[in-house]
C-alpha positions, -999 to 999 in steps of 0.1 A, spaced: 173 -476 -460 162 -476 -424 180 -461 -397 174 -477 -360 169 -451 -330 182 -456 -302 153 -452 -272 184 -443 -250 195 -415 -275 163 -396 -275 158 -400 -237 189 -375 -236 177 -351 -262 163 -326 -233 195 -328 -215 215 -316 -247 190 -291 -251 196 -280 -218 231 -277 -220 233 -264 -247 209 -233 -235 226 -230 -202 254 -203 -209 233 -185 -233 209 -182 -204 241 -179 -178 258 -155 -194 240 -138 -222 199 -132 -212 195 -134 -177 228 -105 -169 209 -85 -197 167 -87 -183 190 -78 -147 210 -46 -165 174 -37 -186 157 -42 -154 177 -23 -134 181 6 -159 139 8 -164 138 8 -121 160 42 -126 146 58 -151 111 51 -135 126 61 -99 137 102 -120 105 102 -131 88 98 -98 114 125 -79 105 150 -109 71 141 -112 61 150 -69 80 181 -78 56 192 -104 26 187 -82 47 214 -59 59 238 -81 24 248 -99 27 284 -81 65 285 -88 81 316 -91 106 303 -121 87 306 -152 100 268 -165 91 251 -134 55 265 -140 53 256 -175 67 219 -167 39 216 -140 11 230 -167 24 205 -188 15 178 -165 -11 190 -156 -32 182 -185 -23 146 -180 -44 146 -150 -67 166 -165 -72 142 -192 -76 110 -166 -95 127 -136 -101 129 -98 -130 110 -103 -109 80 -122 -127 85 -161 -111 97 -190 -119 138 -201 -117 136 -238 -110 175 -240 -75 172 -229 -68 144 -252 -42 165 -276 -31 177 -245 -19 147 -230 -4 132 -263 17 156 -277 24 175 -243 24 151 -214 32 119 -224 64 133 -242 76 148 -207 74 119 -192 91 100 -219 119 125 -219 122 121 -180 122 86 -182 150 85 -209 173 110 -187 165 91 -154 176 61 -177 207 76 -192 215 85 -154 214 48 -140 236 40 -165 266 65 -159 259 55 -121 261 19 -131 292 26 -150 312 50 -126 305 22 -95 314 -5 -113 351 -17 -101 370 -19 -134 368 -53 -152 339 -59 -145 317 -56 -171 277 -59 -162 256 -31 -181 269 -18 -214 257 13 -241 237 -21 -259 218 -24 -223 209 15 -226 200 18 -256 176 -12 -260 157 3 -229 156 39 -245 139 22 -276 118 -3 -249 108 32 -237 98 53 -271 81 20 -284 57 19 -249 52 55 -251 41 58 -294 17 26 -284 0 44 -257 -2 75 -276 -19 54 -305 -40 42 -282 -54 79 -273 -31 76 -238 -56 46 -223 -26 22 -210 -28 -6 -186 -24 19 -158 -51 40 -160 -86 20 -161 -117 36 -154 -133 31 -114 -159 44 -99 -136 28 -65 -104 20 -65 -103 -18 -56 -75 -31 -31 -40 -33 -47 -30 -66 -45 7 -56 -47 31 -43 -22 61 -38 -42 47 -28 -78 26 1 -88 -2 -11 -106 -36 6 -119 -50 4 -84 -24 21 -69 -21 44 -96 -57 55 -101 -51 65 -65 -28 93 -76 -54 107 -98 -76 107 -66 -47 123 -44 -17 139 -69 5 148 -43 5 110 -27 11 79 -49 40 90 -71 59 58 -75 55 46 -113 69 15 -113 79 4 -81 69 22 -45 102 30 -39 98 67 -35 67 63 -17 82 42 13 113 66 14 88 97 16 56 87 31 35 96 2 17 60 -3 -15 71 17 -35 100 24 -66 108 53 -72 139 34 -112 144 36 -115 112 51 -147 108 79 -133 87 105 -149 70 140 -132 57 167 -141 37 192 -121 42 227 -112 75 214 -107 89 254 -79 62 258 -43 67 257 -39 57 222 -74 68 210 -64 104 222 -31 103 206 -41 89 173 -71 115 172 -42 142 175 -25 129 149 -52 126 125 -61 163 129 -29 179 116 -33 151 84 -64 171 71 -91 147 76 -126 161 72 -142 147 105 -136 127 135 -165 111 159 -158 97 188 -183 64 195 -185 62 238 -190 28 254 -224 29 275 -236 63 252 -235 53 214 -226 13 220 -221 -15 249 -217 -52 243 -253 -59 234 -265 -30 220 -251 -13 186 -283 7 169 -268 36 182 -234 37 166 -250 25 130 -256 60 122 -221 66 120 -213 43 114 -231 43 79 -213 81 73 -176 73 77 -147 61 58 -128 50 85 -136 30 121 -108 28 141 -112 3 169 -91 14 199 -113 1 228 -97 -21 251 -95 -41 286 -76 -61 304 -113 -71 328 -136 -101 331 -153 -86 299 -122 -87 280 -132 -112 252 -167 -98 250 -153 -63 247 -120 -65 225 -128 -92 204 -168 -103 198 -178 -65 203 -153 -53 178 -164 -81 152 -200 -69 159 -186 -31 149 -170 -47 122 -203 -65 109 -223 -34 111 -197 -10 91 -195 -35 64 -236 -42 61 -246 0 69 -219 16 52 -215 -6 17 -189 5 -9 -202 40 -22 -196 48 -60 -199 85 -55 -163 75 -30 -132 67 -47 -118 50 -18 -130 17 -1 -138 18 33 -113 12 63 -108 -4 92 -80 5 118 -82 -25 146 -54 -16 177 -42 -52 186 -12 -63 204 22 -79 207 6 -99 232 -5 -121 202 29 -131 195 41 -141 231 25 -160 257 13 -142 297 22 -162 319 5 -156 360 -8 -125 355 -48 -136 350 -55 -101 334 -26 -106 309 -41 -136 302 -79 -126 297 -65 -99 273 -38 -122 257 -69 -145 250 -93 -120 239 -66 -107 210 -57 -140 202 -96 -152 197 -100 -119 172 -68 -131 154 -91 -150 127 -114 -123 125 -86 -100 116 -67 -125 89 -103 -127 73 -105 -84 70 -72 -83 60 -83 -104 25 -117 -90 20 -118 -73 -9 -148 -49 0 -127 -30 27 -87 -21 35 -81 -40 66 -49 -25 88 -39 -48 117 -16 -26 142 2 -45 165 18 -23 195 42 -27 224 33 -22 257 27 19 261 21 42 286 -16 39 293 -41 39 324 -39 3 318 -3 -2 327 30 12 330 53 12 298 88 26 289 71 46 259 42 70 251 8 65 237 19 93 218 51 73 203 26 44 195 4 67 177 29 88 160 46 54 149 13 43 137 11 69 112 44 65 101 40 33 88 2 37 74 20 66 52 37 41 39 8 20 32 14 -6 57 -20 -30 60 0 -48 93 13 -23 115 41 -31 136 46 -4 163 75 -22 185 107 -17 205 108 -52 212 106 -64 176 81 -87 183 60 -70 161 79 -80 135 82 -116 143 40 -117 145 37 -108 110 51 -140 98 24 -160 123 -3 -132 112 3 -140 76 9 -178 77 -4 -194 103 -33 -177 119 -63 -192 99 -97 -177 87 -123 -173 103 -148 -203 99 -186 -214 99 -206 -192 124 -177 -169 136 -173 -162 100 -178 -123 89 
């Protein structure tokens, strides 16, 4: 016997599909990835408050917080400073370290949950003991595998230099292999949670910088700053000594021996273009082709450019505004084109009008700089330093609608 099929009929198969999915997926599997979700961001978010205390309690005087920190220890003993895997410490880390942090993770877990529980108004029922303990066995299956695996996970991978981290919410192995590198800075394990709240997501420790206009208001400031931070050297590149608009073969020397240039030169004269935007794309050049990514560094190499809000908003009369309003605004592809490079950490900082010998302002070169700091702690690439928010608002055109740099003005 044959059966006709309606063309119509199977046209509407997907839709039945659909609906029949739709409160599985309403109220059954996406509520649960939210609760599982939410229950691995606390457990992770424990972890990370325990785990910066460990790297401070080494010369504890309680006996237990010394042991814990030992403990831990031989995790980083096992992956290194210098990002490579020591098998001496292998035992170490698998039957010592990587239980620790699987028996954090599981109380930091079992914590969310009585949290979730004892804020949750009554009735409403969004995470239950099912939620908890799937994670818990989520967590003891990740943990045996990377214990089978002699503790080489997706987040630790062997660098000579840590390439940039392409995320800004998410810990990945870039940002991870950075703790290794600095153990007190980079906690967060998961998400950067505890890094924003604490300031922990960068460090200038042994760090060579140069700055250029490093006698101005803000170069001064930001020098100050970077003094108490423990970096290992700062020189200071003069206009008319070690550079001028023409002439750089001075300032290649150092430039070739530094981590860092910060450009912090600036004026509102007739040379403004030449000075704050071709001159600085010249400094730029040079640093990139004389001080090339250095395997014996485990850091790339940075570059701190001082813009302004004056990108955002227009000057309107004043012709000195405008020749420095035209100069920043001409560097703006430059900068969008750092900021994606992958050979060097680009941070854009965009201040308010401060108190400087070029103009009166409400706050202090100091604020901007201390600001500044605050917000590359925090590994901010843009920078906003504002009391006027306009900062703010400028990231959105930095990000979206500034365009690369193209053809011969390309870096």
């Amino acid at each position: 016997m044959i059966y006709s099929v309606d063309a119509a009929s199977i046209d509407e198969i997907p839709a039945l599909v659909v609906g029949f999915l739709q409160p599985f997926l309403r109220d059954l599997i996406l509520p649960s990835l939210l609760s599982l979700f939410y229950l691995f961001c606390t457990g992770s978010l424990f972890f990370d408050v325990i785990h910066y205390m460990l790297h401070r309690t080494n010369t504890s005087s309680h006996p237990l917080l010394r042991r814990l920190a030992r403990i831990h220890r031989f995790h980083h003993l096992y992956f290194t400073r210098h990002m490579n895997f020591d098998d001496k410490y292998l035992w170490q880390n698998l039957v010592q370290a990587l239980p620790l942090e699987l028996g954090l993770q599981i109380f930091g877990t079992a914590l969310g949950y009585v949290l979730a529980t004892w804020a949750t108004p009554i009735g409403l029922l969004w995470i239950t003991q099912g939620h908890l303990w799937s994670m818990i066995a989520i967590q003891i299956i990740r943990t045996t595998v990377v214990i089978l695996a002699s503790g080489r996970d997706s987040n630790h991978l062997v660098y000579k230099t840590a390439p940039k981290d392409p995320n800004w919410i998410f810990a990945g192995p870039e940002y991870h292999a950075l703790h290794h590198v600095y153990p007190d800075r980079y906690i967060g394990s998961f998400i950067k949670l505890f890094d924003w709240v604490w300031g922990t997501s960068y460090s200038v420790r042994g760090k060579r910088f140069v700055i250029t206009g490093g006698n101005g208001a803000f170069g001064r400031a930001i020098v100050a700053e970077l003094e108490q931070e423990g970096v290992q050297s700062i020189r200071s590149l003069k206009f008319g000594v070690d550079w001028d608009h023409q002439n750089f073969e001075t300032a290649i020397t150092a430039l070739s021996a530094c981590d860092v240039l910060i450009l912090a030169h600036g004026t509102k004269g007739h040379d403004a273009v030449e000075s704050n935007c071709n001159s600085a794309v010249r400094l730029v050049q040079l640093f990139k082709q004389n001080r090339p990514i250095d395997e014996t560094s485990p850091t790339l190499p940075e570059v701190w450019y001082v813009g302004s809000e004056i990108e955002f908003h227009p000057a309107f009369g004043n012709k000195e505004l405008q020749r420095y309003s035209l100069s920043k605004r001409r560097f703006l592809p430059h900068a969008r084109s750092f900021f994606d490079d992958a050979d060097i950490i680009y941070r854009h900082i965009v201040p308010s009008a401060f108190q400087s010998p070029m103009g009166p302002a409400i706050l202090s070169a100091r604020w901007a700089a201390r600001c500044t700091m605050f917000w590359i702690r925090r590994g901010a690439r843009y920078v906003p330093v504002t009391y006027t928010g306009f900062a703010y608002l400028n990231y959105f055109k930095f990000m979206y609608l500034v365009p690369y740099a193209q053809g011969k003005d390309k870096v």
